[in-house]
MMTF fields as JSON, N, C-alpha, C and O atoms, coordinates in Angstrom:
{
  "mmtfVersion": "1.0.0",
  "mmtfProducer": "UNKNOWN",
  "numBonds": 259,
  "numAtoms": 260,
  "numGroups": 65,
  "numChains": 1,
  "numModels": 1,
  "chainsPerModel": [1],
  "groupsPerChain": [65],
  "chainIdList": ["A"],
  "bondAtomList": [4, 2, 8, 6, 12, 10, 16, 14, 20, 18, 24, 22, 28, 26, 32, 30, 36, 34, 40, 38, 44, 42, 48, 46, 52, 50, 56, 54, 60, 58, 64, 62, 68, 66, 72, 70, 76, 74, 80, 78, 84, 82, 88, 86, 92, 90, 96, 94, 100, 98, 104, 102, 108, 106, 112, 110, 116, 114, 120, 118, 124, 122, 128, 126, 132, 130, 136, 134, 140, 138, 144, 142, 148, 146, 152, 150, 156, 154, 160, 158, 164, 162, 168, 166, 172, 170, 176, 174, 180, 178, 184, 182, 188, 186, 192, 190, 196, 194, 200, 198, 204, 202, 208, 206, 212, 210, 216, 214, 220, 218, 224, 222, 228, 226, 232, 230, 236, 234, 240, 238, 244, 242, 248, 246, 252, 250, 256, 254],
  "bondOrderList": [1, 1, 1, 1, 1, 1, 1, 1, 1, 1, 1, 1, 1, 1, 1, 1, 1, 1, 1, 1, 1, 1, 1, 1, 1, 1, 1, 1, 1, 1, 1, 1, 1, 1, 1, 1, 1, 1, 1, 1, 1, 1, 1, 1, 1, 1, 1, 1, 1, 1, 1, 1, 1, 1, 1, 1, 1, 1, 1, 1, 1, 1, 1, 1],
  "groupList": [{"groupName": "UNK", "atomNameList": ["N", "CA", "C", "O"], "elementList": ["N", "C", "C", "O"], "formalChargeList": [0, 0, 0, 0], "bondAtomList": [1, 0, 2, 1, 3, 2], "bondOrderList": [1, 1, 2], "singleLetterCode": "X", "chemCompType": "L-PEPTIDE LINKING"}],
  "groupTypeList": [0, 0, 0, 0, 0, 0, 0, 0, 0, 0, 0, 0, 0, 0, 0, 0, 0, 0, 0, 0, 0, 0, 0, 0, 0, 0, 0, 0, 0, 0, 0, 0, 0, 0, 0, 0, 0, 0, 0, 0, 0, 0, 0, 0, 0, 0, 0, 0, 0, 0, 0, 0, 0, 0, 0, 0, 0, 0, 0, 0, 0, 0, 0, 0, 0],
  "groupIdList": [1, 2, 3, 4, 5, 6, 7, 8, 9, 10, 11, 12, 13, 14, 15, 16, 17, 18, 19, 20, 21, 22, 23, 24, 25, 26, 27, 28, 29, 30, 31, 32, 33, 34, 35, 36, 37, 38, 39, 40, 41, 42, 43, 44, 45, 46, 47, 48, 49, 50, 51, 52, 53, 54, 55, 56, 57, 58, 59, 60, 61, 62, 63, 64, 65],
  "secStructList": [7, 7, 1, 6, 6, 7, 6, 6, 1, 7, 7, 7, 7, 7, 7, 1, 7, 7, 6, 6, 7, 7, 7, 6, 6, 7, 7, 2, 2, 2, 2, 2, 2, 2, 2, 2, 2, 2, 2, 2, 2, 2, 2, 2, 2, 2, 2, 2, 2, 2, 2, 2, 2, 2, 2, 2, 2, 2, 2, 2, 2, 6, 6, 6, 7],
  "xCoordList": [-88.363, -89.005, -90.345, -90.261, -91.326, -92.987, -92.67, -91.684, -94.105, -94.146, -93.868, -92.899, -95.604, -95.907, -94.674, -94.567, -93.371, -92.332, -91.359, -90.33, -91.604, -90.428, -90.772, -91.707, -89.542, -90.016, -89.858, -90.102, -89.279, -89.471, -90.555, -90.648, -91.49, -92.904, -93.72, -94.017, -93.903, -95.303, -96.488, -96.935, -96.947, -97.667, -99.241, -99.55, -100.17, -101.262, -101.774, -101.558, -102.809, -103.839, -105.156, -105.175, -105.971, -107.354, -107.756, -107.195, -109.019, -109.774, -110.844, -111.141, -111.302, -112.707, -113.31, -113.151, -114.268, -115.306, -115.755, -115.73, -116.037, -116.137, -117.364, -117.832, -118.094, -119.573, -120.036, -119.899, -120.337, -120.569, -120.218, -120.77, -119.39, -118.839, -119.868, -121.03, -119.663, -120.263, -120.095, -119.013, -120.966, -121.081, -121.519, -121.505, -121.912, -121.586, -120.394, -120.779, -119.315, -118.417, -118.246, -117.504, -118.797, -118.78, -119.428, -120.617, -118.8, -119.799, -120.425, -120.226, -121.442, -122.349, -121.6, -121.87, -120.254, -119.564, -118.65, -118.283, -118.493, -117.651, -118.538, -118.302, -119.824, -120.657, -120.988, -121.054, -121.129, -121.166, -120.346, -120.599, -119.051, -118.052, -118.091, -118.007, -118.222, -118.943, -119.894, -119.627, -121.071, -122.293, -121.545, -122.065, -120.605, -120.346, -119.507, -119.716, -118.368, -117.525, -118.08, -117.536, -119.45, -119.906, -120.639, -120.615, -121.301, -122.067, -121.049, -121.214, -120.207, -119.124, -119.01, -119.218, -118.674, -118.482, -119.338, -118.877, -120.559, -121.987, -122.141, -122.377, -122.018, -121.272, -121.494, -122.245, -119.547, -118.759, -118.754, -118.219, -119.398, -119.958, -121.403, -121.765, -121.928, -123.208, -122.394, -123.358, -121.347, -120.771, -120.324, -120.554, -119.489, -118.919, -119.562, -119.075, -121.273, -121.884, -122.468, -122.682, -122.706, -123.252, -122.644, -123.227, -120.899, -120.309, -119.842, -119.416, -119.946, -120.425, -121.622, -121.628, -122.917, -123.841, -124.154, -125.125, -123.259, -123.185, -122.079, -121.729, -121.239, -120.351, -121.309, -121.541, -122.057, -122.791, -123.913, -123.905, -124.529, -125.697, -124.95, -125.53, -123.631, -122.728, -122.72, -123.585, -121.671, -121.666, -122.975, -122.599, -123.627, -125.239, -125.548, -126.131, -125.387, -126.301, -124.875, -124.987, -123.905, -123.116, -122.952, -122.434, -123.358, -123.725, -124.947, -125.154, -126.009, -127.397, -127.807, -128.126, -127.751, -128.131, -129.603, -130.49],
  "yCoordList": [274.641, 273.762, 274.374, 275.597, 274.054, 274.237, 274.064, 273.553, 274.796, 275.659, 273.854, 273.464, 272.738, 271.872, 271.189, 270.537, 271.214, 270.245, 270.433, 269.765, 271.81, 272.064, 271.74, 272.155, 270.723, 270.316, 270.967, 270.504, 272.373, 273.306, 274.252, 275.03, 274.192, 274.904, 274.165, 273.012, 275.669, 275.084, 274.267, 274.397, 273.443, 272.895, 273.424, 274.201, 273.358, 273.929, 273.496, 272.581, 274.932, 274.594, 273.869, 273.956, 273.366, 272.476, 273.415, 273.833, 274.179, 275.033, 274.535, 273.342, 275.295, 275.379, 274.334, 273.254, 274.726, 274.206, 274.261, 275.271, 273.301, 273.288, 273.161, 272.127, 273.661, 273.689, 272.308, 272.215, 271.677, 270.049, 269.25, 268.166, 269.287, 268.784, 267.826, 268.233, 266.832, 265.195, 265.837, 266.211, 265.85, 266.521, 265.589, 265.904, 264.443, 263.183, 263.052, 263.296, 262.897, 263.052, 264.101, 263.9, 265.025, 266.647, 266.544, 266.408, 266.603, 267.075, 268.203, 268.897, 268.391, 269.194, 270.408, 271.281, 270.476, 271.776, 272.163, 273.251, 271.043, 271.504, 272.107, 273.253, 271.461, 272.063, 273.604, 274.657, 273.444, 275.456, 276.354, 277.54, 275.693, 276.303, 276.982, 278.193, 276.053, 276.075, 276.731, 277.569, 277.007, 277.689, 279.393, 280.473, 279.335, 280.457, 281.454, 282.621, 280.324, 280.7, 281.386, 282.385, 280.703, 281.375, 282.38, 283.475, 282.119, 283.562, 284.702, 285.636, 284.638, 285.984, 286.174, 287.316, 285.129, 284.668, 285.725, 286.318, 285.816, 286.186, 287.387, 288.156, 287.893, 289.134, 290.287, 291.172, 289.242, 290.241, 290.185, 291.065, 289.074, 289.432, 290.404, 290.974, 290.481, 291.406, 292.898, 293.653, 293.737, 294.81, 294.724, 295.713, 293.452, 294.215, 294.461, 295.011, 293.812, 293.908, 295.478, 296.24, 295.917, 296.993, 298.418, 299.443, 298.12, 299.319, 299.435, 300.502, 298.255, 298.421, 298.872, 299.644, 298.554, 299.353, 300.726, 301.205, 301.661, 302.946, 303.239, 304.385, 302.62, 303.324, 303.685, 304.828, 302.292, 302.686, 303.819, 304.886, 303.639, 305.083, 306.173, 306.892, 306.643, 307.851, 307.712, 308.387, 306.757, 307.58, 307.193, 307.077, 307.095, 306.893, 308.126, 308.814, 308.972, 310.671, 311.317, 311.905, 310.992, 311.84, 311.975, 313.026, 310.93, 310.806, 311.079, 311.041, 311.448, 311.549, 310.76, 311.125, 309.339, 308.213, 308.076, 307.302],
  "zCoordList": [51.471, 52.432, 52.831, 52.726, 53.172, 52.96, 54.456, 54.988, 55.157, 56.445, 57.147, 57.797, 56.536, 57.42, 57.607, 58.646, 56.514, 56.783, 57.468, 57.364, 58.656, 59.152, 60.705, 61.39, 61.086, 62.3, 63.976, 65.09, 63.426, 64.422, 64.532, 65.481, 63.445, 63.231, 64.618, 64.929, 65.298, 66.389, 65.865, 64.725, 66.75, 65.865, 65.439, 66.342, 64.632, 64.1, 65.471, 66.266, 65.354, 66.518, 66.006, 64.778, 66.361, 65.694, 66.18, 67.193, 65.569, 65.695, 66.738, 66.795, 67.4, 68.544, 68.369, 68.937, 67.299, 66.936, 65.217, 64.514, 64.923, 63.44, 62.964, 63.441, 62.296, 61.774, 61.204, 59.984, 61.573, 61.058, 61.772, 61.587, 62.686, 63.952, 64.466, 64.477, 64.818, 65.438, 67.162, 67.615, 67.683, 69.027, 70.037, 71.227, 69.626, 70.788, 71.183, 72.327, 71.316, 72.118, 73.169, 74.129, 73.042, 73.724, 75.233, 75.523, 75.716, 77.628, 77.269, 76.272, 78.423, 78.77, 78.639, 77.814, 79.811, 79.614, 78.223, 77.779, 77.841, 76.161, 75.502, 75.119, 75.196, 74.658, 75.292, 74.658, 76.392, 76.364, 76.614, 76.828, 76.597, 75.94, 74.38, 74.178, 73.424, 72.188, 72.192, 71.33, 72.647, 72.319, 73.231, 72.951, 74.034, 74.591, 73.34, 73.009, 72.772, 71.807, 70.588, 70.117, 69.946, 68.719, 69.102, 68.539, 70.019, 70.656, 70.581, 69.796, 71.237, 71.129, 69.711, 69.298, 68.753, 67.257, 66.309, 65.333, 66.77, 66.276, 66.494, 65.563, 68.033, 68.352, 67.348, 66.938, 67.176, 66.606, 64.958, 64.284, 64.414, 63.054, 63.069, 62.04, 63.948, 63.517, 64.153, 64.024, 64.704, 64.737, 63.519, 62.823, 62.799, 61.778, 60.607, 59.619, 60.807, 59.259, 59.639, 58.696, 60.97, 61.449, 61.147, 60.795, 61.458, 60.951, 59.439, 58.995, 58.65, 56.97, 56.63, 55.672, 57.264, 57.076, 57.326, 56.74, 58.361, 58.735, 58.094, 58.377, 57.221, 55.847, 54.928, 54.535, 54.484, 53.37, 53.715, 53.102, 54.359, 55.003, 54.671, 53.858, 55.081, 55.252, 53.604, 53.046, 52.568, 51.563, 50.519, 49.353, 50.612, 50.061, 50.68, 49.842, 52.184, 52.373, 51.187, 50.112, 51.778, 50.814, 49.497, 49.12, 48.451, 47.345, 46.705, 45.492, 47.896, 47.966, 46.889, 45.757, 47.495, 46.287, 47.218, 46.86]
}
């Protein structure tokens, strides 16, 4: 039996906000809810491209590439 067919499975959450998303329907405050949400979003993708880039620095001195 497959996850969606079991009718004690919680149900899926709809995600936040979706990139293409029709934003006329949205209030003022949904919307910065949304602009609050990817901001954190953005965040925490530029720490994680940040501490891949201070891997590579470390073994690039250590490889003295």
């Amino acid at each position: 039996m497959a996850a969606e067919d079991d009718p004690f499975a919680p149900p899926k959450k709809k995600p936040a906000h979706e990139i293409g998303q029709n934003l006329d329907a949205l209030s003022e405050h949904e919307l910065d809810e949304i602009i609050a949400l990817l901001r954190g979003e953005i965040e925490r993708l530029q720490q994680a491209r940040a501490a891949k880039a201070d891997s590579r620095r470390a073994a690039d001195a250590f490889f003295k590439r």
